[in-house]
Structure formats: structure tokens, C-alpha cells
C-alpha positions in Angstrom: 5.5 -20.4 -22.9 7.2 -17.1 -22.1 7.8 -15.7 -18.5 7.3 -12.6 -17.0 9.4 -11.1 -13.8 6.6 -8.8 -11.6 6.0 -7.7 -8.2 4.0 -10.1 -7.0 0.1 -9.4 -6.3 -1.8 -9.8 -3.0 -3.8 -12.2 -4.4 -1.0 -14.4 -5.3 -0.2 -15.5 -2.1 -1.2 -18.5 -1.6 0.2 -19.7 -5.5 3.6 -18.3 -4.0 3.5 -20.3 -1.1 2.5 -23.7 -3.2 5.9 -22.9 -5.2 8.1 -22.2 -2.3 6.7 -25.5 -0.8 7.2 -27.7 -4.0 10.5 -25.8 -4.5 12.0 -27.1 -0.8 10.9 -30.5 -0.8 11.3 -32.2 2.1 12.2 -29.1 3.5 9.4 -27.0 2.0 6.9 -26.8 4.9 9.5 -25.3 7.3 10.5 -22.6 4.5 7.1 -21.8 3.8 6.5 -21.4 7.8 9.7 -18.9 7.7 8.1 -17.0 4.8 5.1 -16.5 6.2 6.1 -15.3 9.7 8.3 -12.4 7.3 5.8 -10.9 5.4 3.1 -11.2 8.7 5.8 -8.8 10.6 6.0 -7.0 8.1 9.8 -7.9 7.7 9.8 -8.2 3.4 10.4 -5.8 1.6 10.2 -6.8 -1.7 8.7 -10.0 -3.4 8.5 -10.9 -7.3 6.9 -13.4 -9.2 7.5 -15.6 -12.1 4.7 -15.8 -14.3 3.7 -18.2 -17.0 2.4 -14.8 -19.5 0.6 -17.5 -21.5 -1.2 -19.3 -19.2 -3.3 -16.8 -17.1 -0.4 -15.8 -14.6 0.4 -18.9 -13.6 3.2 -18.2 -10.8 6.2 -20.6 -11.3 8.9 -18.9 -9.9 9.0 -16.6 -6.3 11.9 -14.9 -4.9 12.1 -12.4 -1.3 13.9 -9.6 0.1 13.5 -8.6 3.2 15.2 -6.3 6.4 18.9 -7.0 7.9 21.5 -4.9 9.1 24.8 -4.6 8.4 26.8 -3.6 11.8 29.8 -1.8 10.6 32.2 0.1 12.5 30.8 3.9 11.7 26.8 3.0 11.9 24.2 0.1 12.0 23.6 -0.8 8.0 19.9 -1.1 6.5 20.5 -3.9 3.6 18.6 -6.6 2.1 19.0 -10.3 2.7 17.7 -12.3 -0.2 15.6 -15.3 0.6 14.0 -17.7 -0.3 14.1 -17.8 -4.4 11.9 -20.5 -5.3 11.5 -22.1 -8.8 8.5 -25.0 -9.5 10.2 -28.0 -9.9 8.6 -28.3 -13.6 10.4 -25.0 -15.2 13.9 -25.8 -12.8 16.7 -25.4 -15.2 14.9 -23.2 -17.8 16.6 -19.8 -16.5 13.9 -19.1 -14.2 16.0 -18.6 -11.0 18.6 -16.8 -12.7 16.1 -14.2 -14.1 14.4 -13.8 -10.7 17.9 -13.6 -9.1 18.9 -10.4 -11.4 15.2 -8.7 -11.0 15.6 -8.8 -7.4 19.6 -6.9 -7.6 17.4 -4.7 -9.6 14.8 -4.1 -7.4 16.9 -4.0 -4.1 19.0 -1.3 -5.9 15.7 1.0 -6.8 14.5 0.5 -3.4 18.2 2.3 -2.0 19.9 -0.8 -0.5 23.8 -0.5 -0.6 23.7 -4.2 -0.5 22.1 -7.7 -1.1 23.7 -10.5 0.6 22.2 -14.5 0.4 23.5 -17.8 1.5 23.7 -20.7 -1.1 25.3 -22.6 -3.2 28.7 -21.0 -4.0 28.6 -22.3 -7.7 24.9 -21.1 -8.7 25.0 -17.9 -7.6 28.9 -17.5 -8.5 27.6 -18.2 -11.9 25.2 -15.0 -11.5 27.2 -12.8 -10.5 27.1 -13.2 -6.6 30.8 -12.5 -4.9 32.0 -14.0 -1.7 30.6 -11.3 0.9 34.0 -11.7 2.9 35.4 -10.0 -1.0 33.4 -7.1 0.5 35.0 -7.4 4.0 30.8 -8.4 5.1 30.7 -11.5 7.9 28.0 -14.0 7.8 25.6 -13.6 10.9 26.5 -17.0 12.0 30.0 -18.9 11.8 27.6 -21.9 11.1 27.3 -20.2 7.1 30.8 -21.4 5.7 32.2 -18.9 3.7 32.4 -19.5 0.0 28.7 -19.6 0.8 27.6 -16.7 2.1 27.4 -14.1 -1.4 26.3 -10.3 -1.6 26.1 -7.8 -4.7 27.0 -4.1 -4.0 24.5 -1.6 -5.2 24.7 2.5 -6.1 24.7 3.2 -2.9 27.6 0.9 -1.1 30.6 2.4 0.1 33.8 1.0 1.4 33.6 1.5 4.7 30.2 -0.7 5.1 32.4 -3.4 6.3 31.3 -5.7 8.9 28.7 -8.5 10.5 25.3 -9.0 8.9 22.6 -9.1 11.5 19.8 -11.3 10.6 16.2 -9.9 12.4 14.8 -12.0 15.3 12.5 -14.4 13.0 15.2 -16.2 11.1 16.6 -16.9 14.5 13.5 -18.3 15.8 12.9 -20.5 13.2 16.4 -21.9 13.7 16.8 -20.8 9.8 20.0 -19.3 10.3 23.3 -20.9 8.9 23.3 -25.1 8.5 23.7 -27.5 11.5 25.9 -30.8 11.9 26.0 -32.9 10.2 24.8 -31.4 7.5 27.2 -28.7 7.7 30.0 -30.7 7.9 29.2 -32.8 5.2 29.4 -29.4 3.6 32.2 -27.8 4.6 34.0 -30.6 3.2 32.7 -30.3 -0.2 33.5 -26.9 0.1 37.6 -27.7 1.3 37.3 -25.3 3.9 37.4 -25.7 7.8 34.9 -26.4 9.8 33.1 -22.8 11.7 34.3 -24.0 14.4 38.1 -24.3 13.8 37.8 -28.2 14.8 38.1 -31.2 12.9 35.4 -32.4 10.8 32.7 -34.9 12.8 29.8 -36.0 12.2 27.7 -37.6 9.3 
């Protein structure tokens, strides 16, 4: 079946937040909760959809942009933090994610955004095109974020001097969905090879 990338519809909601669910896992619920609490504020700013074109719209696929700031040295930043992207765990490796990840560059670029940061997997999104956001001189909002992890794409509109921290809005923070936590995170920072956030030795896990 082919699939179509579209802005998602407000009657597609509640599909969206089936696949973002599925997508997570264990961790689904809590991603779903984070979701939710964006779009209710009124904190997204884009979201598109993955749909099976043969099969009455079926959504498969989800992915999110909504409102940060970039605090660099001359003025406070508008830019777009991407999150979640969400595949259905029966069309995973088909090129799904990848084609939601370049609609959303896309979109975030028509809507003005100089850039589009994430975190994730340093190898997935390396493979698409996402650069380390430190390439950029942009910090994540969180030393718990290692590095190689934290990606952004410059759009039109960057310019050199937007240089600085990303600020994540107040509901990622309350939903503790900021960065990764021990052990977890240093289980992960030494996959990565880098240091720990902290500067101290690996513990944990």
C-alpha cells in the first residue's frame, strides 16, 4: 500500500495518539500524556500524518513540532523542537519515519523557523540528514542530553549568530521529559564514548 505525508486532521486525533502509544511501548502512555498536554496549551505548531492512501486513511505514522526558544547572545530565538515522530510498529523499517522526518524540515521551514532541533538516536537521524546541534554552536537544554544526541537542521532563515542554549517550554519540564536520567543515561553515554553530563565517572546500571 502506498503512503501519504499530510497535515494531520482534527478528527484524527485519537488514531494519532493510538500510534504514538504503540510506537513507545513501554513507554507509550507517558509520551502520549506529554503529547496531549502540547497540543491542549496550544504549544504545537505543526503535526503530520502518515497515511495508508489505500486503506481509507489509515494513520500509521505521526510526527510533532512544536514552540522552543533558542537564547542566543543578541535575542531570545523562536525555533521548532521536533517531537515525538511515531511510526506503527507494523510499517517500522518501511521508510516511514524517514519520510515523516523530511516533511516536517519542510514544513518547519514554510512556517519561518530558522531551525529544527530533536534529541535521538545519533545514527538514525545522522542517516537523514540531522547534524550534531553543537556543529551549529546550539546547546541542549539540559546537560542530561549527551551530545552526539542532540541534532538540529538549519532552515532559510538561520543565521550565524543564532548560537546558544535551546529552551524547552515549561510542559516538557513538568513531565520530566527532558533529557535521559541514570541509569539509563549512563548506560548511554557509554555507548556513545563520551563523558558522562556531569564530568564524573560513569555509575550506575
Amino acid at each position: 500500500m502506498s503512503i501519504e505525508i499530510r497535515v494531520q486532521r482534527p478528527d484524527e486525533s485519537d488514531a494519532v495518539l493510538r500510534v504514538i502509544g504503540d510506537a513507545f511501548g513501554a513507554e507509550g502512555a507517558s509520551v502520549v500524556a506529554v503529547w496531549s498536554d502540547v497540543v491542549a496549551r496550544g504549544l504545537d505548531r505543526a503535526q503530520l500524518v502518515a497515511v495508508e492512501a489505500d486503506a481509507d486513511d489509515e494513520v500509521v505514522g505521526h510526527v510533532g513540532l512544536s514552540h522552543g526558544w533558542l537564547d542566543a547572545r543578541r535575542s531570545l530565538v523562536d525555533v521548532l523542537v521536533l517531537s515525538p515522530l511515531s511510526v506503527a510498529p507494523s510499517r517500522q523499517r518501511e521508510g516511514v519515519g524517514g519520510a515523516l522526518l523530511a516533511a516536517a524540515v519542510a514544513e518547519a521551514d514554510r512556517l519561518g523557523a530558522p531551525v529544527v532541533v530533536l534529541e535521538g538516536d545519533p545514527g538514525y537521524y545522522g542517516r537523514h540528514g540531522w547534524s550534531p546541534a553543537a556543529d551549529l554552536g546550539i546547546e541542549p537544554p539540559t546537560r542530561r542530553v549527551p551530545r552526539p544526541a542532540f541534532r538540529a537542521v538549519p532552515l532559510a532563515s538561520y543565521e550565524s549568530w543564532m548560537t546558544g542554549r535551546v529552551i524547552y517550554r515549561d510542559v516538557w519540564w513538568e513531565h520530566d521529559s527532558t533529557g535521559l536520567r541514570d541509569p539509563l543515561l549512563a548506560r548511554l553515554e557509554a555507548g556513545l564514548g563520551n563523558r558522562p553530563a556531569t564530568g564524573e565517572g560513569v555509575t550506575g546500571g
